[in-house]
C-alpha positions in Angstrom: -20.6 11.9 22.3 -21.3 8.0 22.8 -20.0 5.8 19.9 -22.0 3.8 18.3 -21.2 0.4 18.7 -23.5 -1.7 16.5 -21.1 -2.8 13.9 -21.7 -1.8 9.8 -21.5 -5.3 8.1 -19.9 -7.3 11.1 -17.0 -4.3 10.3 -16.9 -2.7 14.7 -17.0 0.9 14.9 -13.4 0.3 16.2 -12.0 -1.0 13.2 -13.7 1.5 11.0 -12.4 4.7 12.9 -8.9 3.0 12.9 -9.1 2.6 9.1 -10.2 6.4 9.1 -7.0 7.2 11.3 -4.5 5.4 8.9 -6.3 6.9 5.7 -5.8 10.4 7.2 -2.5 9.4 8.7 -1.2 8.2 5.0 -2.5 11.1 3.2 -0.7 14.0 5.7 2.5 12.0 5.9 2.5 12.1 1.9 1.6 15.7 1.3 4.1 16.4 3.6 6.5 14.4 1.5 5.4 16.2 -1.4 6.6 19.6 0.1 9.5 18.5 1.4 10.9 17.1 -2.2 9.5 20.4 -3.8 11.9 22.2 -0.9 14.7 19.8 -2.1 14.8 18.6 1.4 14.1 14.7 0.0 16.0 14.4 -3.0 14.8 10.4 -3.7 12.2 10.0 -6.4 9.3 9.8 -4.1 5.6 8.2 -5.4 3.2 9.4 -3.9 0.2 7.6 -2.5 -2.4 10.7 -2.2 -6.0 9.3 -3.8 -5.7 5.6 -3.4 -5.6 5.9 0.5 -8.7 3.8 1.0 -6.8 0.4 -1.0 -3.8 0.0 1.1 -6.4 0.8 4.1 -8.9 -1.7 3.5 -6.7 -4.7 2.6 -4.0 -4.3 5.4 -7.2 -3.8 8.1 -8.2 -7.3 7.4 -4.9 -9.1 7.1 -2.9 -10.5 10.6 0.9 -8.8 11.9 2.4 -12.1 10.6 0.7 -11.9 6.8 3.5 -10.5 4.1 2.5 -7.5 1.8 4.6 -6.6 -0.9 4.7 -3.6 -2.1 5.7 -1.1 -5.6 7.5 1.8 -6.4 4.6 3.9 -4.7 5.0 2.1 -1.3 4.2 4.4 1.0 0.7 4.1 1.9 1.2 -0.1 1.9 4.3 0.6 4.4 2.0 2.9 6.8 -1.0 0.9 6.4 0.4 -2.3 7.7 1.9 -0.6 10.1 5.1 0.7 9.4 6.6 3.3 11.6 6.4 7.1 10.5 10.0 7.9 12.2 12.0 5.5 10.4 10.5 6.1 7.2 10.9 9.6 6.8 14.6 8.8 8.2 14.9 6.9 5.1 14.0 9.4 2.7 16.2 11.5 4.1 18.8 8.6 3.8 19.7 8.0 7.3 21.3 5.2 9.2 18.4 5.6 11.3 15.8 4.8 8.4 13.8 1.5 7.6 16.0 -0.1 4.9 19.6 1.8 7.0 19.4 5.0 4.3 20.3 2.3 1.5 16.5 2.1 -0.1 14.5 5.5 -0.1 11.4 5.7 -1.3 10.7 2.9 -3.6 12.6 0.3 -1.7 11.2 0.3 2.6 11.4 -2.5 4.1 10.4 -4.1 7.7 10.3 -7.6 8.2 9.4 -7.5 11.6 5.3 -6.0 10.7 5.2 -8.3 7.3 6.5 -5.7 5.2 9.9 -7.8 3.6 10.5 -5.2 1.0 9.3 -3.0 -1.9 10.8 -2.6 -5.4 10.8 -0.2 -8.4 10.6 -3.2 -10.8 7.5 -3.5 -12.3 5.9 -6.6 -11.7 9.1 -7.4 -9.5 7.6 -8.0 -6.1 4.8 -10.4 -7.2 6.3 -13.4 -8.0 7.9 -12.8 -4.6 4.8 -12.8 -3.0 3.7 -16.3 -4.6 7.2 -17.7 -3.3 6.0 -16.8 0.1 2.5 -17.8 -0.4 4.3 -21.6 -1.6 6.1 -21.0 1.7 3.1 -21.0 3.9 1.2 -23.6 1.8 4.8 -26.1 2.6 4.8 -25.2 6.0 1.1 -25.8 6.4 0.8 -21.8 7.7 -2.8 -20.2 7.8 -0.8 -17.0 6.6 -1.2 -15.1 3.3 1.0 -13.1 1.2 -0.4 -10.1 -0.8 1.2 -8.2 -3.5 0.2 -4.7 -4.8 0.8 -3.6 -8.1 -0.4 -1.0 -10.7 -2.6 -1.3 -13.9 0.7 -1.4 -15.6 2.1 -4.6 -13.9 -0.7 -6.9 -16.0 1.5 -5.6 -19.1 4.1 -7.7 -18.1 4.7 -12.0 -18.3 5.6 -12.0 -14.7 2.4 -11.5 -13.9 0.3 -14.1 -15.8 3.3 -16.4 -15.1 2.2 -15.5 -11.0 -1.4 -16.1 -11.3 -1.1 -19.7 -13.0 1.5 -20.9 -10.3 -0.4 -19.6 -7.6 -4.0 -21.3 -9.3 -1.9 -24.4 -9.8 -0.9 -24.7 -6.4 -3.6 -23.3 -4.4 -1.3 -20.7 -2.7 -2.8 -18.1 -0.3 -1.7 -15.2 -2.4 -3.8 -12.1 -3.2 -3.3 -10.0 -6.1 -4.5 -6.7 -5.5 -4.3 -4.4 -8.6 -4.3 -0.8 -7.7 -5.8 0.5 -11.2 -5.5 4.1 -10.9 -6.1 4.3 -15.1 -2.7 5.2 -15.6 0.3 3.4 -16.8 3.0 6.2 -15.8 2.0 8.7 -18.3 -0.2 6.5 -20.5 -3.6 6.1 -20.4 -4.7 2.3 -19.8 -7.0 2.2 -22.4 -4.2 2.8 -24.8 -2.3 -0.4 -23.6 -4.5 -3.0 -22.9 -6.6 -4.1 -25.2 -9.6 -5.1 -22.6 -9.7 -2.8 -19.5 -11.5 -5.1 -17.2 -8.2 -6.6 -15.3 -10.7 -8.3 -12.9 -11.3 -10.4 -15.5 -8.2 -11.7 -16.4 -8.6 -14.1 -13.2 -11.3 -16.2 -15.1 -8.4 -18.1 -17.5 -6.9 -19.3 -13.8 -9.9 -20.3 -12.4 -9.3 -18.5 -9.8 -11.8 -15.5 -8.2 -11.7 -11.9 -9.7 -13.6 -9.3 -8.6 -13.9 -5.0 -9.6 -14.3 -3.0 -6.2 -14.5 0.8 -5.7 -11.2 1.5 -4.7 -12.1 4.9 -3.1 -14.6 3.4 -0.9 -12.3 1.6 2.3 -15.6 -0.6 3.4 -15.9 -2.3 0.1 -12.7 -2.8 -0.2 -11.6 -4.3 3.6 -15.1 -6.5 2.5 -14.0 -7.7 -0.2 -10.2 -8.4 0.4 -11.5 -10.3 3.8 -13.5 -12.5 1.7 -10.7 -13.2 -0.1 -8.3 -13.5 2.6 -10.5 -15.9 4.4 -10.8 -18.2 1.1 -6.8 -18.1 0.9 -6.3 -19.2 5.1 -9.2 -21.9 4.3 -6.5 -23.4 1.5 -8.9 -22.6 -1.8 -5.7 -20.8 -3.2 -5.5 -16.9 -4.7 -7.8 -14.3 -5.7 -7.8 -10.9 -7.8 -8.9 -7.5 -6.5 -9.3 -5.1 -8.9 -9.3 -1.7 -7.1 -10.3 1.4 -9.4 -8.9 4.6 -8.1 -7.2 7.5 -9.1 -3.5 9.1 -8.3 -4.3 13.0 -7.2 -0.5 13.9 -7.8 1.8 12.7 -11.1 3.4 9.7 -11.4 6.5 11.0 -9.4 6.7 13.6 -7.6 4.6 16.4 -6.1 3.1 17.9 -9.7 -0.3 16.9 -10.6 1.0 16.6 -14.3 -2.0 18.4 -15.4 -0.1 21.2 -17.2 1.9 18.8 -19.4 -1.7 17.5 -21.3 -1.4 13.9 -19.8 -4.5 14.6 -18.4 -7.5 17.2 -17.9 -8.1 19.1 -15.1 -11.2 18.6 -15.5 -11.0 14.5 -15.2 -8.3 15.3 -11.9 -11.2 17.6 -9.8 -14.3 14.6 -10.6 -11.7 12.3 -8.9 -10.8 14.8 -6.0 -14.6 15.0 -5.6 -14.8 11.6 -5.0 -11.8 11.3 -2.1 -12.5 8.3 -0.1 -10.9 10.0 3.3 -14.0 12.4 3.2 -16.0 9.3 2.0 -15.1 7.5 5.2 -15.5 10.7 7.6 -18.9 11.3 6.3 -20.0 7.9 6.9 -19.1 7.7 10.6 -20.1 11.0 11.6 -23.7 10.3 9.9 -22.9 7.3 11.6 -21.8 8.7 15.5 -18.7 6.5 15.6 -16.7 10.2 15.3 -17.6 13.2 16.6 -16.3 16.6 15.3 -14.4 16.8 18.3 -12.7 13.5 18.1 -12.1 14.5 14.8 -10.2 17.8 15.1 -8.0 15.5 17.6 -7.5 12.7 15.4 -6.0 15.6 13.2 -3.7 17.2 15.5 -2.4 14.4 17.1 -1.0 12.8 13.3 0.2 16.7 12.7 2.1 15.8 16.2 3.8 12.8 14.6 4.7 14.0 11.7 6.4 17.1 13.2 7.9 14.2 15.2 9.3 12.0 12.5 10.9 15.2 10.7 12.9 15.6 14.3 14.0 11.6 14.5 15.1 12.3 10.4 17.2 15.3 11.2 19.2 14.0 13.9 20.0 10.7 12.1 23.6 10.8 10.5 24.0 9.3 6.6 25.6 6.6 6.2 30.0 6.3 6.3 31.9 5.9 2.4 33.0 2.8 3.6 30.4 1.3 4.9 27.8 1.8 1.9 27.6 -2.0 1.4 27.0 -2.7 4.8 23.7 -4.6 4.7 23.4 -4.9 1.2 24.9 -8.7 1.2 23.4 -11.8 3.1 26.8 -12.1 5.5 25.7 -8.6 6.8 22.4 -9.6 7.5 20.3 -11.2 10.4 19.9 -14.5 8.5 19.4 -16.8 11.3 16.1 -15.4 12.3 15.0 -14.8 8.6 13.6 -18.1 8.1 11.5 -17.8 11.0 9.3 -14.9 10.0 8.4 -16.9 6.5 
């Protein structure tokens, strides 16, 4: 079948089958997480990603290689979507030498400098400052880079994060907030914790642009975080995305919690209904961009690399008892070339 090429909203039909791949390519890596720490095969608290594919998607589609994300406890998706490599990350749940962060992170702490990705962190709110020290970086250096930090509905419980905002708005830093709002604080339900749930707004005391965007739908959200993007490189400083979503597992693990009366079944299904990986596919096969054919392939082939990042895991060895502080300090580090990828 020919693709279509007339772009949807200057988005090519290139772009928007490649955000279809990584959507797919996130959610089948982190189901297959999920049975492997059920099996007891991955034994590191593991967050998954599976629901909010379409956030992670649609911001990382519109930012450059050389653009930082940092990312949260649930890194997964961020790591894959700004194009982390499959093999070494499963090497690092596993806790190889051979994985991302050398087998001394696991799930909530992958890291790869080299595609933009300097780190993630269980903290809560622990990575965004980070990012605003980056985004000063570029503004010092006079880059046209930007810095992006993800966090959860949670994170605007915490000072840190008020205290990131007003720098970046003070400074005109090229930082983007993006709040993953998946309505649930770990177990809590947001409306129980903040007393207005509109985190969008919050962006309005900083003077800085806040926006609400349906974080199940990838086009809106690679729209709006372009926009946003393309304010920070043109130096008119940060903005706020609010992304509304919904987490399809618990907060760790595999479980879908549903049993344990943190939430109905019934709320967990109208959210399944509205996945945003069937969203996209819909949409470019009404579209032609993909063809059922092209689709079964897209399907097998990630299947392929999955199967493929369980071999590279397997054969990597753990790290040696004496070496467990290897790369932990800045003398074991690379620290010459650090500077240079800020």
């Amino acid at each position: 079948m020919p693709i279509n090429k007339k772009p949807h909203n200057n988005i090519s039909p290139a772009v928007l089958k490649k955000m279809y791949i990584t959507m797919l390519r996130i959610r089948r890596v982190e189901e297959k997480i999920g049975e492997l720490v059920r099996a007891k095969e991955i034994i590191c608290p593991c967050h998954l990603y599976i629901g909010q594919e379409a956030i992670a998607t649609g911001v990382c589609s519109a930012l450059r290689k050389e653009d930082y994300v940092f990312s949260t406890h649930r890194s997964h998706g961020h790591y894959i979507a700004k194009g982390g490599d499959i093999n070494t990350l499963m090497a690092e749940l596993y806790g190889k030498i051979t994985g991302c962060s050398k087998g001394r992170g696991g799930s909530m702490h992958i890291t790869s400098p080299d595609i933009g990705f300097p780190g993630s962190s269980a903290i809560v709110t622990g990575t965004i400052p980070l990012a605003v020290g980056v985004g000063l970086s570029f503004h010092i250096r006079e880059k046209d880079n930007v810095a992006v930090a993800f966090f959860g509905d949670g994170a605007t419980n915490e000072g840190a994060f008020y205290e990131s905002l007003n720098f970046a708005a003070l400074k005109k830093l090229p930082v983007i907030f993006v709040c993953e709002n998946n309505l649930y604080s770990t177990h809590m339900n947001i409306s129980k914790c903040l007393s207005d749930t509109r985190i969008y707004k919050k962006a309005e005391a900083f003077k800085m642009p806040g926006v609400c965007i349906d974080g199940n739908d990838t086009i809106k959200v690679f729209e709006q975080a372009k926009k946003a993007i393309d304010f920070a490189r043109e130096g008119k400083g940060p903005s706020l995305l609010e992304c509304l979503t919904y987490r399809w597992r618990g907060h760790v693990g595999p479980n879908i919690d549903v049993d344990k009366g943190l939430r109905s079944e019934k709320e967990l299904k109208s959210w399944m209904a509205k996945c945003p990986i069937k969203r996209l596919e819909a949409f470019l096969m009404k579209q032609d961009i993909l063809s059922k054919s092209e689709k079964e392939k897209i399907s097998k082939q990630i299947n392929k690399e999955i199967e493929e990042s369980l071999a590279f895991a397997e054969k990597g060895s753990f790290p040696k008892a004496n070496e467990l502080h290897k790369y932990v300090f800045a003398k074991d580090l690379d620290t010459k070339n650090l500077g240079k990828r800020i």
